[in-house]
VEXVO-491835 format. One line per 2 residues: number of its first residue (from 1); their letters; for each residue y, z, x of N, C-alpha, C, O. Coordinates in Angstrom, 2 decimals, decimal comma. Layout:
BEGIN
NUM) A) Y Z X Y Z X Y Z X Y Z X ~ ...
This chain:
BEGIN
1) XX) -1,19 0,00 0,82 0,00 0,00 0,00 1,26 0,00 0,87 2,26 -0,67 0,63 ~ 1,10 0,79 1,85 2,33 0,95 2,59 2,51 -0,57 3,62 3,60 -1,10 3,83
3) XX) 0,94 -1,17 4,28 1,18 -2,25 4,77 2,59 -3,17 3,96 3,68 -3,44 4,44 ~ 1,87 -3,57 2,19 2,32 -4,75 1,78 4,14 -4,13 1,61 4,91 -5,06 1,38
5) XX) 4,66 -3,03 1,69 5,93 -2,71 1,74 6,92 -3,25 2,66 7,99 -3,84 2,49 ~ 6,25 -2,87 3,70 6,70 -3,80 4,88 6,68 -4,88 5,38 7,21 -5,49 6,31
7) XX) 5,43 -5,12 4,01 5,44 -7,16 4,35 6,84 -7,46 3,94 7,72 -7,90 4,69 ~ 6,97 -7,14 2,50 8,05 -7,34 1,60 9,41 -7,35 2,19 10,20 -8,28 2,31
9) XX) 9,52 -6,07 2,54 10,98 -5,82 3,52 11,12 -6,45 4,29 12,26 -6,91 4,31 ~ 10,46 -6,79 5,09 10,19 -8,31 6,06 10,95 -9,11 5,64 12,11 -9,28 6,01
11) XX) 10,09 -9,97 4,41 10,00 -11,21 3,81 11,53 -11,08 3,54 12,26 -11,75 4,27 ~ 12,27 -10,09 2,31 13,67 -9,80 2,39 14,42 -10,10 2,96 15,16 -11,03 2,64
13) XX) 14,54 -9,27 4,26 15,04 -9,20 5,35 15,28 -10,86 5,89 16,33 -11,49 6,01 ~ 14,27 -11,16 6,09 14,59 -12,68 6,91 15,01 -13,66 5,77 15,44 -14,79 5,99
15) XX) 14,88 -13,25 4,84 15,86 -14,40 3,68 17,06 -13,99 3,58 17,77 -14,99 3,45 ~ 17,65 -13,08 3,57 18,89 -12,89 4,06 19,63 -13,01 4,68 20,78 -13,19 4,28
17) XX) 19,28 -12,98 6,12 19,57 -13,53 7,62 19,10 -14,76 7,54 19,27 -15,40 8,58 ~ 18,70 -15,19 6,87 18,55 -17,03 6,57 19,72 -17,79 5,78 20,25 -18,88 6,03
19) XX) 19,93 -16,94 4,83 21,16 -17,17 3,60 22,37 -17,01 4,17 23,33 -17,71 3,84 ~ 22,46 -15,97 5,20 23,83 -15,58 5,63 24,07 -16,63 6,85 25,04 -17,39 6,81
21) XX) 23,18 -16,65 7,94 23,26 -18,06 8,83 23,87 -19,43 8,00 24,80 -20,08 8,46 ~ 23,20 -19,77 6,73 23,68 -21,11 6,55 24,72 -21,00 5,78 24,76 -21,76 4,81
23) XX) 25,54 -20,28 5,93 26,70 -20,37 5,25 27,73 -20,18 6,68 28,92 -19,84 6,66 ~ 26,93 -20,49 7,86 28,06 -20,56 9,10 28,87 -20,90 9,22 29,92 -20,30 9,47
25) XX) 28,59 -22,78 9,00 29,39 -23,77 9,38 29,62 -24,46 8,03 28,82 -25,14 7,38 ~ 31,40 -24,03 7,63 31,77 -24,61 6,10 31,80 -25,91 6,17 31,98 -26,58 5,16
27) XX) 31,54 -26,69 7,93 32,10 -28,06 7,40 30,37 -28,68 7,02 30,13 -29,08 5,88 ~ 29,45 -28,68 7,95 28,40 -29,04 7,38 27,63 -29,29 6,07 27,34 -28,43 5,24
29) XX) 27,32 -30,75 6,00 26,94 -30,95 4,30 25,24 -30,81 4,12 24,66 -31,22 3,11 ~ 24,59 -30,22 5,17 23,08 -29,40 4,99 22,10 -30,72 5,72 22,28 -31,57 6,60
31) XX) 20,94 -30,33 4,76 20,34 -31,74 5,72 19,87 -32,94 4,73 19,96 -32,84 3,51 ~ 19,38 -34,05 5,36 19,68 -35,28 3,81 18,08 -35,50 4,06 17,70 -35,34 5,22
33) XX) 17,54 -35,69 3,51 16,00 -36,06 3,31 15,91 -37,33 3,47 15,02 -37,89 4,11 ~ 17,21 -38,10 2,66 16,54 -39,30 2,24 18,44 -40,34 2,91 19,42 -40,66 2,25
35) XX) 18,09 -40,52 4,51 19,05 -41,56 4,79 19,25 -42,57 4,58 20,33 -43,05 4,91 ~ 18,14 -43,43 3,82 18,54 -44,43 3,73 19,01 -45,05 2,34 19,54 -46,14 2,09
37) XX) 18,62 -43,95 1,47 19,88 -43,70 0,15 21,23 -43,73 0,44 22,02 -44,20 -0,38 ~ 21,63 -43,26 1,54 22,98 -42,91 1,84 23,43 -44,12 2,25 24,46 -44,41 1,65
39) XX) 22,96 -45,25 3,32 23,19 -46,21 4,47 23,09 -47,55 3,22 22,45 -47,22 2,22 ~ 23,49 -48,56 3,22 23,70 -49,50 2,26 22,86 -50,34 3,51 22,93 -50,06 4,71
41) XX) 21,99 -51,52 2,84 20,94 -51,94 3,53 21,79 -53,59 3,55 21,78 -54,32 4,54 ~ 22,36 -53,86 2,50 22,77 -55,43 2,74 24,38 -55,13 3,04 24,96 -54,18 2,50
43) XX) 24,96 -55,93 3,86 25,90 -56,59 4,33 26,80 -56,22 3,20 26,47 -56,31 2,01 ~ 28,17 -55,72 3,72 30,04 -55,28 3,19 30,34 -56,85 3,41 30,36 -57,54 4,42
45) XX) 30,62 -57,16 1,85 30,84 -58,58 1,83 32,48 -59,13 2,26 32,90 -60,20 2,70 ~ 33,15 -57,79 1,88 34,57 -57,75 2,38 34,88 -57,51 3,77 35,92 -58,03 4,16
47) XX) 34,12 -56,74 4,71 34,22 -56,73 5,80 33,46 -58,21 6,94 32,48 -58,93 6,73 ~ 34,56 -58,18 8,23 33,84 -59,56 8,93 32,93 -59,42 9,26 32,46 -58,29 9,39
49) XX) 32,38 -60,34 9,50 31,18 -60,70 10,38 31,02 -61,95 11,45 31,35 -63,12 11,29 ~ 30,29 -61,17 12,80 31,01 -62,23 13,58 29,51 -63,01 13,57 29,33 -63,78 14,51
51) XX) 28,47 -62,87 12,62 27,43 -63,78 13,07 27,35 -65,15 12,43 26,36 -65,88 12,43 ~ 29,02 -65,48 11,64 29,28 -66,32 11,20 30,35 -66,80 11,50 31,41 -66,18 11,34
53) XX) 30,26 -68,20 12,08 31,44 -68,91 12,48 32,83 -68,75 12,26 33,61 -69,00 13,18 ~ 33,34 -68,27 10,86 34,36 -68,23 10,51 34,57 -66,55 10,09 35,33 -65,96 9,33
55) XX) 33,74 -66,24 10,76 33,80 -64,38 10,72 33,58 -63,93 9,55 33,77 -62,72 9,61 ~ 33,21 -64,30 8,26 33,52 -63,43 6,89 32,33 -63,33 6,85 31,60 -63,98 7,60
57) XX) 31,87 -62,47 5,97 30,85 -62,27 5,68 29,94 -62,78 4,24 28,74 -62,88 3,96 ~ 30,91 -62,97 3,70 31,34 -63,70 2,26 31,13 -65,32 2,62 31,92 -65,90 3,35
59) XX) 30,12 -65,90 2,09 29,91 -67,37 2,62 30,19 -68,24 0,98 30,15 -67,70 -0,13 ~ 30,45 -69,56 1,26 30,57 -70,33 0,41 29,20 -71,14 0,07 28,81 -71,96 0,90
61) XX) 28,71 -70,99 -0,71 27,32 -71,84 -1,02 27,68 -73,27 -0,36 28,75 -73,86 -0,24 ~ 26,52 -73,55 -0,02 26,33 -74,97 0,43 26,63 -75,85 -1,00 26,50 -75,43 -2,14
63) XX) 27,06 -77,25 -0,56 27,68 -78,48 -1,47 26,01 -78,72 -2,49 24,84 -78,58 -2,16 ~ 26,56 -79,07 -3,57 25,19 -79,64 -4,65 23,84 -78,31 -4,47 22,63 -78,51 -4,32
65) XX) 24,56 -77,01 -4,57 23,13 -75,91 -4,49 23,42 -74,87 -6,19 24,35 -74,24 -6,68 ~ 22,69 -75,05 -6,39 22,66 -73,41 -7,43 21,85 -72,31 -7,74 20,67 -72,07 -7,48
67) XX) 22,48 -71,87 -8,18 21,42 -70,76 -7,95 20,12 -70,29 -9,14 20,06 -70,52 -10,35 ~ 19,18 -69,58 -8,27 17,82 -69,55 -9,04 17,99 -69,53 -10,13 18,97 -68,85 -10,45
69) XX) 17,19 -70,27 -11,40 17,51 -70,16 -12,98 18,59 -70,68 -13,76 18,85 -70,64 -14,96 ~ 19,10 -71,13 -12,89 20,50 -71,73 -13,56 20,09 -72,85 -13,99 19,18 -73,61 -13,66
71) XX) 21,14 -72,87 -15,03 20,81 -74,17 -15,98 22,54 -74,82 -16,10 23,33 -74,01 -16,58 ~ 23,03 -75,96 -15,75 24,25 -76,12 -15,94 24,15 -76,82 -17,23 23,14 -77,43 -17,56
73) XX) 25,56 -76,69 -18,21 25,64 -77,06 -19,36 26,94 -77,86 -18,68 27,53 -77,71 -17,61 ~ 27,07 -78,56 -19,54 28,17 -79,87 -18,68 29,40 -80,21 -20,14 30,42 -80,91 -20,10
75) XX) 28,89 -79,49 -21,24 30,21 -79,66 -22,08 31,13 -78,79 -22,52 30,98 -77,64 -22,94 ~ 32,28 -79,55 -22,35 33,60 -78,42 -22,23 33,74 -77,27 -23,42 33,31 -77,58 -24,53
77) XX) 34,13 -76,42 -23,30 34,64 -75,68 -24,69 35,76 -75,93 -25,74 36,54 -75,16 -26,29 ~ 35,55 -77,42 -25,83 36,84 -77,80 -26,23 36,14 -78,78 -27,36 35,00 -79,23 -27,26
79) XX) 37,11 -79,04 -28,54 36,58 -80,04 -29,71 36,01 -80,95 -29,42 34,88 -81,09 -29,88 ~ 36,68 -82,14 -28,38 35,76 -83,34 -27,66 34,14 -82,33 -27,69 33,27 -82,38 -28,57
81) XX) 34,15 -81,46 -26,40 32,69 -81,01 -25,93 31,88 -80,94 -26,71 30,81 -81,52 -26,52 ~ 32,17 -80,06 -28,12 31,83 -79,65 -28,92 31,09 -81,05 -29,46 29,92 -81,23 -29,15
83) XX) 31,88 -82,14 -30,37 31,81 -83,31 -30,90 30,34 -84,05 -30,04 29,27 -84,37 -30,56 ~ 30,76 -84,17 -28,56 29,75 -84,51 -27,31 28,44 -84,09 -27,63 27,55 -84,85 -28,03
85) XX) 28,33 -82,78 -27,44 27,33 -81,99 -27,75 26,19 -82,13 -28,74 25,00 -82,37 -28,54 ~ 27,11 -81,83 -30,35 26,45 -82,15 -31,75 25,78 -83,93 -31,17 24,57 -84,12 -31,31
87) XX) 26,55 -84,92 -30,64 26,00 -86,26 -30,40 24,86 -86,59 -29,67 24,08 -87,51 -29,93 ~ 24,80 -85,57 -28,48 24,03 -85,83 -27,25 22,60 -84,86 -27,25 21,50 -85,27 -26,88
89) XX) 22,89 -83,45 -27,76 22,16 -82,50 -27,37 21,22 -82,50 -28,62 21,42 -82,42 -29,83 ~ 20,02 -82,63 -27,79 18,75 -82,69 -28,56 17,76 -80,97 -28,15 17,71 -80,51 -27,00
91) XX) 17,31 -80,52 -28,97 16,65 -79,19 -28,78 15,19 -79,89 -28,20 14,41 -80,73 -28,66 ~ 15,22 -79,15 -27,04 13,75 -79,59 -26,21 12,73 -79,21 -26,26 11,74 -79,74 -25,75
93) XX) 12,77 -77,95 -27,06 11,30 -77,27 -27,66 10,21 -77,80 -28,88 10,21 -78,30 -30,01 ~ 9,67 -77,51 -28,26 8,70 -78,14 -29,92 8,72 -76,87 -30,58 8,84 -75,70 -30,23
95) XX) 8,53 -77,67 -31,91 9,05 -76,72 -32,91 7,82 -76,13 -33,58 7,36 -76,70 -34,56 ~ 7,24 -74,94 -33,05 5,96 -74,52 -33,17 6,13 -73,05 -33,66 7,15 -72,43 -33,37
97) XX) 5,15 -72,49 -34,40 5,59 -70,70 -35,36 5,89 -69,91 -34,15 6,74 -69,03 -34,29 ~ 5,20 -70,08 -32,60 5,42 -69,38 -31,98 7,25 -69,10 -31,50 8,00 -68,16 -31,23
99) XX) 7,30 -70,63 -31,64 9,58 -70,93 -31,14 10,15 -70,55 -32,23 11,31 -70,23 -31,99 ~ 9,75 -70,40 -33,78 10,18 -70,00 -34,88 10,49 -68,81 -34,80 11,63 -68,35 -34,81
101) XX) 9,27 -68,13 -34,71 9,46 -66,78 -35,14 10,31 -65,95 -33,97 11,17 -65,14 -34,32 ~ 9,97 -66,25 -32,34 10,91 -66,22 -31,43 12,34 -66,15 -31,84 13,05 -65,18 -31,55
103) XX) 12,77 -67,21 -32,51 14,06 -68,15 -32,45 14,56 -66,62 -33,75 15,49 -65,83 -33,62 ~ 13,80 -66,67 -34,60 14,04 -65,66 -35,66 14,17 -63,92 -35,26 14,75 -63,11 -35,98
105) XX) 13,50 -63,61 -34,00 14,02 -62,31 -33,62 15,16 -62,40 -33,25 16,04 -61,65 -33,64 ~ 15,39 -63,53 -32,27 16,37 -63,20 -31,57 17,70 -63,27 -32,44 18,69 -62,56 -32,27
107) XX) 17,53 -64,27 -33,40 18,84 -64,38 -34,21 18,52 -62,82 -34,97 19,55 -62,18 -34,78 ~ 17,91 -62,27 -35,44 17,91 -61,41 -35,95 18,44 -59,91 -35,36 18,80 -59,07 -36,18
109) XX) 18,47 -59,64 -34,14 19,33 -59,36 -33,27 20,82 -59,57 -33,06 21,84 -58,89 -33,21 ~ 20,59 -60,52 -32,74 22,08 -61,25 -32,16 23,12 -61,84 -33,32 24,34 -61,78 -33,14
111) XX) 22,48 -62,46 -34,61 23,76 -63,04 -35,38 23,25 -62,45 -36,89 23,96 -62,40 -37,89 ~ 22,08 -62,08 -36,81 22,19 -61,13 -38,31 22,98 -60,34 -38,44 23,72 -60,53 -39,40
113) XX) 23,25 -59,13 -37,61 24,30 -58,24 -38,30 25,50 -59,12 -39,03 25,79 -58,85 -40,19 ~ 26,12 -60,07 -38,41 27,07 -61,00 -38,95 26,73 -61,90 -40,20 27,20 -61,80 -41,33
115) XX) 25,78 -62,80 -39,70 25,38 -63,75 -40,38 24,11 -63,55 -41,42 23,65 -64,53 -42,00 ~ 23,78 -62,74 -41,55 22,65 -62,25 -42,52 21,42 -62,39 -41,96 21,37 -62,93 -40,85
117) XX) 20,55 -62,07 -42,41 19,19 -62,36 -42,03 19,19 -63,67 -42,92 18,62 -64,60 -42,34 ~ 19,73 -64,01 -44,34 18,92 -65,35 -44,65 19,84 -66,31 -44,43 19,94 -67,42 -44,96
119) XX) 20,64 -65,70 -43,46 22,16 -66,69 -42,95 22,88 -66,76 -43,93 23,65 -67,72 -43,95 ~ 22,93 -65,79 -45,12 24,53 -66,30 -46,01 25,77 -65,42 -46,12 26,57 -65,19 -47,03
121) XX) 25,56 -64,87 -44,39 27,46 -64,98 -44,42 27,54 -63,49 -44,61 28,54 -62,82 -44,38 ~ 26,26 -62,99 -45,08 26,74 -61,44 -45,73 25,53 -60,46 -44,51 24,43 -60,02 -44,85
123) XX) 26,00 -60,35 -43,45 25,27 -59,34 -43,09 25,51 -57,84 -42,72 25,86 -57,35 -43,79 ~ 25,51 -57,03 -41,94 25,99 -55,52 -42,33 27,01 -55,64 -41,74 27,88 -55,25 -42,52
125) XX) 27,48 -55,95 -40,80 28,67 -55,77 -40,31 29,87 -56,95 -41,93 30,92 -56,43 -42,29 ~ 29,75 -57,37 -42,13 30,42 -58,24 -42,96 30,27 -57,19 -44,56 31,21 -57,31 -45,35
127) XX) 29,42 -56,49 -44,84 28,93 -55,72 -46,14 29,77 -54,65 -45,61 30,15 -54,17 -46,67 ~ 30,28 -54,00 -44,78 30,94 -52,41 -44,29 32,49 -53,19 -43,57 33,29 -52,68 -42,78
129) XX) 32,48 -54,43 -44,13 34,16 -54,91 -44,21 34,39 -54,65 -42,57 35,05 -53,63 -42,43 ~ 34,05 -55,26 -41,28 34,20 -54,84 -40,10 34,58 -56,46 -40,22 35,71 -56,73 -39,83
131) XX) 33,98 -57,32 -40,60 34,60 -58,86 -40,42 34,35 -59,57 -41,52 33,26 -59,42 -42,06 ~ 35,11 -60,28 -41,95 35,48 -61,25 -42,75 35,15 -62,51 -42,56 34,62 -62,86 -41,50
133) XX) 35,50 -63,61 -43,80 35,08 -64,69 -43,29 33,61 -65,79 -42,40 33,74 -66,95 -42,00 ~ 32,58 -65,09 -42,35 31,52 -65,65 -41,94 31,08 -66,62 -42,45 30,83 -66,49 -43,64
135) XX) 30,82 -67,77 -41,93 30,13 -68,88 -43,09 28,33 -68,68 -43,20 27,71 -68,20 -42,26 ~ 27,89 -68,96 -44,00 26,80 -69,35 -44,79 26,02 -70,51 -44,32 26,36 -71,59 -44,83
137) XX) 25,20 -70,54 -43,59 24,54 -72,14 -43,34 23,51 -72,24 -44,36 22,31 -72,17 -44,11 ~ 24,12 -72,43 -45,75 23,66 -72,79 -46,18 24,46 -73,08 -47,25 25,56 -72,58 -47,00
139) XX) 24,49 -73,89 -48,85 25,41 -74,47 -49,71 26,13 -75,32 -49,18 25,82 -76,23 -48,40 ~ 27,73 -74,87 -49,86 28,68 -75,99 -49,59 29,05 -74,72 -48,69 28,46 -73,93 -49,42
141) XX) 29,46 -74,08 -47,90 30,29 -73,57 -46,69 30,35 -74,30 -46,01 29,37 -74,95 -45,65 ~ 31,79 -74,52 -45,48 32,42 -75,32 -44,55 32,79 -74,81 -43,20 33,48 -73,79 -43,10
143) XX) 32,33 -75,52 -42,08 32,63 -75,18 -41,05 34,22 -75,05 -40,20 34,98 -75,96 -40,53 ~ 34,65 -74,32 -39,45 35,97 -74,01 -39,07 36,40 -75,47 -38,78 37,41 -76,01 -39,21
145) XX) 35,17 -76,18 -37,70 35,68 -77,26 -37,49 35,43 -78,60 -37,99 35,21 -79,57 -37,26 ~ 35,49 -78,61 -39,23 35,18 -79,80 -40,17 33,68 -80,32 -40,37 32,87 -80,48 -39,45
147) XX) 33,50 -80,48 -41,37 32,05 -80,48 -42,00 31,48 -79,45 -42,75 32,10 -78,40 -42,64 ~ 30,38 -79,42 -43,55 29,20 -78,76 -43,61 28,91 -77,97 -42,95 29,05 -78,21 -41,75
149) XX) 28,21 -76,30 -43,46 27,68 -75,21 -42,29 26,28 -76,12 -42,10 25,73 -76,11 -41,00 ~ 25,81 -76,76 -43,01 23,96 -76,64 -43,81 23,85 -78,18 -42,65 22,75 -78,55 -42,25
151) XX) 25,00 -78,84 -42,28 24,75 -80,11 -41,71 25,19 -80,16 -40,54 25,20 -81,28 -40,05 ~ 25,74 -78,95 -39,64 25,68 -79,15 -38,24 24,37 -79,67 -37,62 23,33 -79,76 -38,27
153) XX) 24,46 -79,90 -36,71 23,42 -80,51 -35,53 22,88 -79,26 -34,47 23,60 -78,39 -34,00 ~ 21,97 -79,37 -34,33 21,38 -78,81 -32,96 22,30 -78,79 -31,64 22,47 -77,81 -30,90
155) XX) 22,65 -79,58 -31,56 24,26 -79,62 -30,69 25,07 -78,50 -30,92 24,92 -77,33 -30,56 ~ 26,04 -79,11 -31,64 26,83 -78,29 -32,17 26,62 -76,81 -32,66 27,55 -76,01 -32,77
157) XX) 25,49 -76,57 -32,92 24,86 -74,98 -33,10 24,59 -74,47 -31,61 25,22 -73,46 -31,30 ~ 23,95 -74,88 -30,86 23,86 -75,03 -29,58 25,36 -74,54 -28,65 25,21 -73,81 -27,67
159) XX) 26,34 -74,87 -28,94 27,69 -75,44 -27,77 27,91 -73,88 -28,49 27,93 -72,83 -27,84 ~ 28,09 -73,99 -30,10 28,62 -72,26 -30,61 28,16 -71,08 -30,26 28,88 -70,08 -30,31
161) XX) 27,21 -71,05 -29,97 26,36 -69,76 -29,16 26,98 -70,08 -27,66 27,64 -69,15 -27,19 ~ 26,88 -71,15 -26,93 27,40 -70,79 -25,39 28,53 -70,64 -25,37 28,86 -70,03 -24,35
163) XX) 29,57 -70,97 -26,21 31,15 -70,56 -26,24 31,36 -69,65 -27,40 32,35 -68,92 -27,38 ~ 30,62 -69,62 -28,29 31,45 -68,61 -30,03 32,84 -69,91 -30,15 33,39 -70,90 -29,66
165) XX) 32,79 -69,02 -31,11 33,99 -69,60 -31,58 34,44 -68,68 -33,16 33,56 -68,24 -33,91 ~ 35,81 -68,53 -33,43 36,86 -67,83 -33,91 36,40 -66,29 -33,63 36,89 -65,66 -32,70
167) XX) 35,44 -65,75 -34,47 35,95 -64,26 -34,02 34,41 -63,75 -33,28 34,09 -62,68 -32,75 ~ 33,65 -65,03 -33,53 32,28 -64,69 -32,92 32,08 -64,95 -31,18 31,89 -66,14 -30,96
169) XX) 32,07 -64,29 -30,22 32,21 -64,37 -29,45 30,63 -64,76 -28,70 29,48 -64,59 -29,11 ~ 31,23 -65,43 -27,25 29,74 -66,24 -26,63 28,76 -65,53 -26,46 28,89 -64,34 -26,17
171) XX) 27,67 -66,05 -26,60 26,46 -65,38 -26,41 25,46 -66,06 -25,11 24,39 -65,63 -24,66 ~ 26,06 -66,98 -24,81 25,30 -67,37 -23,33 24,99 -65,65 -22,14 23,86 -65,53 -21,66
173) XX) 25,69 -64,92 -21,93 25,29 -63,78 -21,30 24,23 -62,99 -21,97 23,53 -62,31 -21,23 ~ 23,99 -62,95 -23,24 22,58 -61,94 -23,90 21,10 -62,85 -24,01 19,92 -62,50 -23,89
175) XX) 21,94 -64,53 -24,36 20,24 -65,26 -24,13 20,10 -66,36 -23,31 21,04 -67,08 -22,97 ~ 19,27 -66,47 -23,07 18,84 -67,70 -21,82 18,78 -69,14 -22,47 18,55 -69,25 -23,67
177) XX) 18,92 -69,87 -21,92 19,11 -71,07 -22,84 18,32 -71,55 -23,38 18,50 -72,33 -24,32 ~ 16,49 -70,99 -22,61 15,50 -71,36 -23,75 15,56 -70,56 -24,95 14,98 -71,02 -25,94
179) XX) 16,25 -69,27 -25,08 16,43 -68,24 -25,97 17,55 -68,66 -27,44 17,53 -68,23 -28,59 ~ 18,50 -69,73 -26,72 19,05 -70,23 -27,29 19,08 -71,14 -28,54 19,55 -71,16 -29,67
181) XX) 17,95 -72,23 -27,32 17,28 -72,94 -28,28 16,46 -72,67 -29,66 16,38 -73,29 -30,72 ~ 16,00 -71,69 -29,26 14,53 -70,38 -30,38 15,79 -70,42 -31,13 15,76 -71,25 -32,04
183) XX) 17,05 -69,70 -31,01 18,14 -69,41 -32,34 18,17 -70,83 -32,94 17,77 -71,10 -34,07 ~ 18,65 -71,66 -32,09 19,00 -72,91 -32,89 18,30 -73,33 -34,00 18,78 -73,73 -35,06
185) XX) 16,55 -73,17 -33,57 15,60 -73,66 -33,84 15,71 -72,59 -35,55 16,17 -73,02 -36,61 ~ 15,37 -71,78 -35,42 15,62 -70,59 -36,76 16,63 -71,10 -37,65 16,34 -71,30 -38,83
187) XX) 18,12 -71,40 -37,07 19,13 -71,55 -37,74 19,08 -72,73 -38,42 19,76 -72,71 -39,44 ~ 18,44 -73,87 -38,16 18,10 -75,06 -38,62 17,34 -74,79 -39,69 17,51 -75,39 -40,75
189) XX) 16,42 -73,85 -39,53 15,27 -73,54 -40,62 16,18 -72,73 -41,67 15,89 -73,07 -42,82 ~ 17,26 -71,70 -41,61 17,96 -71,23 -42,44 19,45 -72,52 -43,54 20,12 -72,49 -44,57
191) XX) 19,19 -73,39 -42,41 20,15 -74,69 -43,57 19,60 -75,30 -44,26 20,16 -76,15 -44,97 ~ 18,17 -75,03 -44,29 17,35 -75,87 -45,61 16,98 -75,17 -46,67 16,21 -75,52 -47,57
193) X) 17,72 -73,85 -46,52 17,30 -73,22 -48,17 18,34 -73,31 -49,04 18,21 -72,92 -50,20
């Protein structure tokens, strides 16, 4: 009994004189386990570098390169593009339940709250008065920019998701352009009811 007393007082003892030591040196920030959390592994793009000719570190892509996954779209955001687009742009997917029902989450996500689930114009954000004005692809609703909602083109449905347009803003950053297509593909299926 008396041994384990003196273990104890021991054990005490040297945690104390352990506690009081590391509180020596106020400037010291202790010890880091993990340095290379701390150390940034790729290249300060703002700072030079001399293992490049022109010292920066910051390089200009090489002429005719892009980058992984990219897909360039080549029409402007402008009425011409738009017009271009509805003319030129053909949806490249086959139109199979698997691109349907795809095409139908994602709109169901992305433009139902607005546009409804059966696309007419009334979806929750539009039912709790947050926006106004939505068209209907379907009936006689008329599009902002002349025509039919029920008779746009794959194009032109297409160009409106990579730019939006009036208060619906672009959606090229949430889907990929095969993702795109899947909406188009849905939305086509919602102008025939």
């Amino acid at each position: 009994m008396n041994k384990n007393k003196i273990v104890y007082a021991a054990f005490f003892a040297l945690a104390f004189v352990a506690s009081l030591s590391s509180c020596d040196n106020k400037r010291s920030t202790g010890l880091e386990f993990a340095r290379n959390m701390y150390d940034p592994l790729a290249p300060d793009y703002d700072k030079p570098n001399k293992n490049f000719a022109n010292g920066m570190t910051a390089q200009t892509p090489p002429p005719n390169t892009e980058p992984i996954g990219f897909v360039r779209y080549e029409y402007a955001n402008t009425k011409e593009g738009y017009e271009a687009a509805g003319r030129e742009l053909v949806n490249p997917l086959e139109a199979n339940d698997q691109n349907l029902l795809s095409g139908k989450k994602y709109y169901t996500v992305f433009c139902g709250p607005c546009h409804g689930e059966e696309g007419d114009g009334k979806g929750h954000l539009v039912k709790i008065e947050k926006y106004s004005g939505v068209p209907s692809y379907h009936g006689d609703a008329a599009s902002s920019r002349g025509g039919l909602m029920k008779d746009l083109s794959a194009g032109k449905i297409y160009h409106t998701i990579m730019y939006g347009l009036n208060n619906m803003g672009s959606h090229a950053s949430q889907l990929t352009p095969e993702e795109r297509w899947r909406v188009v593909m849905w939305v086509q299926r919602l102008q025939q009811k």
